[in-house]
C-alpha positions in Angstrom: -47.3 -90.5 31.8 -48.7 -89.6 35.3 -47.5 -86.8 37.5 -45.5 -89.6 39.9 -44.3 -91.8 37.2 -42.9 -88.5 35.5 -41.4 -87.2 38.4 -40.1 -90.8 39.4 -38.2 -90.9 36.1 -37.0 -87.3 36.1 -35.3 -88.1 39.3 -33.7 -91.4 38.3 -32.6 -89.9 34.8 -30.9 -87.1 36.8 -29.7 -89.2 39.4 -27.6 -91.0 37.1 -26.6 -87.9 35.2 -25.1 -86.4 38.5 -23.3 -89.8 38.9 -21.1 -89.8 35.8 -21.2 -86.1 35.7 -19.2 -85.5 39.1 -16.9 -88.3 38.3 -15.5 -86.9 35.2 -15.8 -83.2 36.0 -18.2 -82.5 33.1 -21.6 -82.2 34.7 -24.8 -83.9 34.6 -26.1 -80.8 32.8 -24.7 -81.8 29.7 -27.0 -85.0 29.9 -29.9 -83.3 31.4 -30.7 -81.0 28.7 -31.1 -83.2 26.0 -32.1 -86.2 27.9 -35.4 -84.3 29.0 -36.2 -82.7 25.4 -35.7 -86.3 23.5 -37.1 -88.4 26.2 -39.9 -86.7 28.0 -40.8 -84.3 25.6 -39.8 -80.6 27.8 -39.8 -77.6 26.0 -35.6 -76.8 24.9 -35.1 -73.4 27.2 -37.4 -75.2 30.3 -35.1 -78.5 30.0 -31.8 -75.8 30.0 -33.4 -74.0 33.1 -34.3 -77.1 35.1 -30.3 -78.1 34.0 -28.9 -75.5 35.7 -30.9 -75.7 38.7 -29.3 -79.4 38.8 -26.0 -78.1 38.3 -25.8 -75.7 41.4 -27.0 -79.1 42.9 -24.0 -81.1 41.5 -21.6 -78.1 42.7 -23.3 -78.0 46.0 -23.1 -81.8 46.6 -19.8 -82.9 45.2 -17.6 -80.0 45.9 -17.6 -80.2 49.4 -16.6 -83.7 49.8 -13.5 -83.5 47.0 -12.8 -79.8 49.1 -12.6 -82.2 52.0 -10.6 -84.8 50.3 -8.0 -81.9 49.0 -8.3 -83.0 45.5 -10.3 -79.4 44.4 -7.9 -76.2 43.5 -9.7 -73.3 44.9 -7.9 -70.9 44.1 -7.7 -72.0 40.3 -11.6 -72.3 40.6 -12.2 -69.0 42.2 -9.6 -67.1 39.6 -11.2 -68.9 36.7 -15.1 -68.1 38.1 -14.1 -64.8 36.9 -14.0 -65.5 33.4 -17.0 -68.2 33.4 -19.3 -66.2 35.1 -19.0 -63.1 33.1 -19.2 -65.8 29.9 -22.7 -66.9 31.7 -24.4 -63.9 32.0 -24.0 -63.0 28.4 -24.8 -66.5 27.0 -28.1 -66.2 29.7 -29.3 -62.8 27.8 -29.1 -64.1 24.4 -30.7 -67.4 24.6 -34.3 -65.9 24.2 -33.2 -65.2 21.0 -31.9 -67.8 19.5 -33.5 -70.3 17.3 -34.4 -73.5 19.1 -33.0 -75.4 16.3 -30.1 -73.4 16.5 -29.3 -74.3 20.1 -29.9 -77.9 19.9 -27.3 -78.0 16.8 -25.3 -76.5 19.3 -25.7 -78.3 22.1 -25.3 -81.7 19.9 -21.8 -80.2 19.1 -20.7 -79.8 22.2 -21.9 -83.1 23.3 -19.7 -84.8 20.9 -16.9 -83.0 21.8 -17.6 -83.9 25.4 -17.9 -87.6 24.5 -14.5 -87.3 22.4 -13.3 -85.8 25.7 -14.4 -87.9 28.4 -13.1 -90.7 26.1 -9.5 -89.6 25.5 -8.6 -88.6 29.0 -8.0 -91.2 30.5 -4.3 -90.7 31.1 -3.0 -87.8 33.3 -1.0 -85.2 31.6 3.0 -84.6 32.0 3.9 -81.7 34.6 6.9 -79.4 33.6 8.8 -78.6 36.9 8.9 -74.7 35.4 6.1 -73.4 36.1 3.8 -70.0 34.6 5.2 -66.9 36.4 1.4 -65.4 36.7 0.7 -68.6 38.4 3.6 -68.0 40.5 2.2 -64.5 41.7 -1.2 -65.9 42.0 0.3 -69.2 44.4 -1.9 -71.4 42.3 0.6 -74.6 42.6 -0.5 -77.6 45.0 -0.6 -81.0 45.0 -3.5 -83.1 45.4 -3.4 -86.8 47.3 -2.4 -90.3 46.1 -1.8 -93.5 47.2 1.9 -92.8 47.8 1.2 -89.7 49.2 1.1 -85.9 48.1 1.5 -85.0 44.3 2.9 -81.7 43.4 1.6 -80.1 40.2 2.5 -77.0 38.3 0.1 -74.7 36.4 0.8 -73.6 33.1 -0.8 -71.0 30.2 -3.1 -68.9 32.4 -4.4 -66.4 29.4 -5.1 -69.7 27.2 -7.1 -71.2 30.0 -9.0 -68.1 30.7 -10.6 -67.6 27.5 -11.4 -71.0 27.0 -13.2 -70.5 30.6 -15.1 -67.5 29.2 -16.0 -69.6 26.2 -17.4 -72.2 28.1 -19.4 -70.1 30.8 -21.1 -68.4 27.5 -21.9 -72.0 26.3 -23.6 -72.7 30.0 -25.8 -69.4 30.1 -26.8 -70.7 26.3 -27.3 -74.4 26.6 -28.4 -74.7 30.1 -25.3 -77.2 31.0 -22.3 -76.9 33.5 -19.4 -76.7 30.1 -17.6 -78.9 32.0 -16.1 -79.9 28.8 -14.0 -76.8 27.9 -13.3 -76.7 31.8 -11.7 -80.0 31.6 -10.0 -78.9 28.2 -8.8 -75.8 30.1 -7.1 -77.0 33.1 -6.2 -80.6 32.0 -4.9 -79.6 28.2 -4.1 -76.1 28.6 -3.0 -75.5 31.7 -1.8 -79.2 32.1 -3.7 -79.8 35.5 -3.8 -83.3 36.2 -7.2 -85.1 35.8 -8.5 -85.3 39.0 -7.7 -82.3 40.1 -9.8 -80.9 36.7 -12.1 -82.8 37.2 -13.1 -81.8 41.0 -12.3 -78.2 40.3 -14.5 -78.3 37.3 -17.3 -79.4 39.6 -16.5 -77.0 42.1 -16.9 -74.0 39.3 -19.9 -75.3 37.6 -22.2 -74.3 40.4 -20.9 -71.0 40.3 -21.2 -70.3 36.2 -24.8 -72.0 36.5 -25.9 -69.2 39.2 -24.9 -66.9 37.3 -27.1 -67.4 34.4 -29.7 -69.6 36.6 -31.1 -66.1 37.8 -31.9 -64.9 33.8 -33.8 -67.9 33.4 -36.1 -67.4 36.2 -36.2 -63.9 35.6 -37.4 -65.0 32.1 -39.8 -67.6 33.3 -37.6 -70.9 32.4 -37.5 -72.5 35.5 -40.9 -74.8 36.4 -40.1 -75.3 39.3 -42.1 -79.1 39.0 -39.8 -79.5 37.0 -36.6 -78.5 38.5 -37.3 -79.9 42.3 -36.8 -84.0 40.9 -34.3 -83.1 38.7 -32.3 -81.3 41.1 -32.8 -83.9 43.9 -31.8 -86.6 41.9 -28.9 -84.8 40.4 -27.5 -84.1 43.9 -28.5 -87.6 44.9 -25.9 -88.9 42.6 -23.3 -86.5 42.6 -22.7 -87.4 46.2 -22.4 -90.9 45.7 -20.3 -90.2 42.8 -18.2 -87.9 44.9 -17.4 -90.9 47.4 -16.5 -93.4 45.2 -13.8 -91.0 43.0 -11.4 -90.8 45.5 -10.0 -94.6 45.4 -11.7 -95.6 41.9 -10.5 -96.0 38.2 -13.3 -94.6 36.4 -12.2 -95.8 33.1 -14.9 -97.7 32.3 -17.6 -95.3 33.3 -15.7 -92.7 31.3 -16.5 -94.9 28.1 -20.5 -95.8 29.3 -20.3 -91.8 29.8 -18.9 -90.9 26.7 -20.7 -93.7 24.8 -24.2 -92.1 26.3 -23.6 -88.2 25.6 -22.0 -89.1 21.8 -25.8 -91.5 21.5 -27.8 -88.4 22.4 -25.8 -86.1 20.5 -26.6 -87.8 17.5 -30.2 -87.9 18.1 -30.4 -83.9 19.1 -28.4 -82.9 15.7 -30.8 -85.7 14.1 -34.0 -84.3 15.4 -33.1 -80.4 15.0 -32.1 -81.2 11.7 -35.3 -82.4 10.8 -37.4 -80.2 12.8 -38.6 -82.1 15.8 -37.1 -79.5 18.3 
């Protein structure tokens, strides 16, 4: 493969993944990664370096237009940061020291569990009226906009949602992907956010957790940048259109295309770690 045919296909590849990614909160990242290890052949910690690079990408381009739109929950996203951040760093420092093998068992894990994810929640959450009382001190209640106007939402189980955040900024720094998964899990299931909202907030965060362990990598030489530049164009390429086309969409169907990809290339990361390829 030539130098323009790969970088035409790295930029198509990660266009795509920052158009499913910002539409169901979970990233492109968790695409990226293993798309550019089984695919085009990229060392595992280079793929997971020019990931993140994509992910502040994704953040950058999509949060600002679902900010706009009054669909993201910033102060739910900055209060949680807290957790992922600090998860990041750590999972950052260790992953020179893990096994290949090991993390691309891991990341196929957490792929599935994504695809089981994206495939499930499809259906918003009920909202108790009561509402946590350290959300109530921390004023993170809104609403967020529909067709018949205004929704109100409560916020529920802050101490589950925060470790679950920490979990999940540990997997980033690790794997190299947003963990929009356990985001999604922690403000959708746990803290019984509706959808949307977790979804845009999750965007808005991932930036955050992936510049927090982004900086490791490059201190450790894991970002090429001919590799990262396409990657990180294409990814914010798509996340903006994906961004526009959220607000008045159902994004049922790409859900299953999304979740029918990642669960496909989950099964041939575990596959080809378990037999040595990676």
């Amino acid at each position: 493969m030539t130098t323009l045919e790969f970088t035409t296909a790295s930029f198509a590849v990660a266009a795509t993944a920052g158009f499913l990614g910002s539409l169901t909160g979970l990233g492109g990242g968790v695409v990226l990664t293993p798309v550019l290890t089984l695919l085009f052949g990229v060392d595992f910690r280079y793929a997971a370096g020019a990931s993140l690079v994509s992910v502040i990408a994704t953040s950058s381009g999509a949060a600002s237009a679902f900010v706009r739109e009054g669909f993201t929950n910033l102060r739910i996203g900055m209060f949680l940061e807290v957790a992922t951040t600090s998860g990041a760093i750590i999972g950052a420092l260790v992953t020179s020291s893990v096994p290949k093998t090991a993390l691309a068992l891991i990341l196929g894990i957490v792929l599935l569990h994504s695809a089981w994810l994206s495939m499930r929640g499809v259906e918003e959450p009920a909202n108790p009226q009561v509402t946590d009382r350290l959300a109530q001190r921390l004023r993170l209640d809104s609403a967020y906009p529909t067709a018949a106007g205004l929704r109100p939402y409560h916020v529920h189980r802050i101490g589950g949602g925060f470790v679950l955040m920490f979990i999940a900024g540990i997997l980033s720094g690790l794997l190299g992907i947003g963990s929009g998964s356990l985001k999604v899990i922690a403000m959708d299931r746990v803290m019984r956010i509706p959808f949307k909202v977790s979804a845009t907030t999750s965007n808005f965060m991932i930036g955050v957790t992936a510049a927090a362990s982004a900086g490791v990598y490059l201190n450790k030489g894991f970002v090429d940048p001919f590799l990262a530049m396409p990657v990180m164009l294409g990814v914010l390429a798509g996340s903006l259109a994906g961004a526009r086309f959220l607000a008045g969409a159902s994004v049922r169907a790409l859900r299953i295309l999304f979740s029918a990809l990642v669960a496909a290339l989950a099964i041939e990361l575990i596959a080809n770690a378990l037999r040595g390829k990676i």
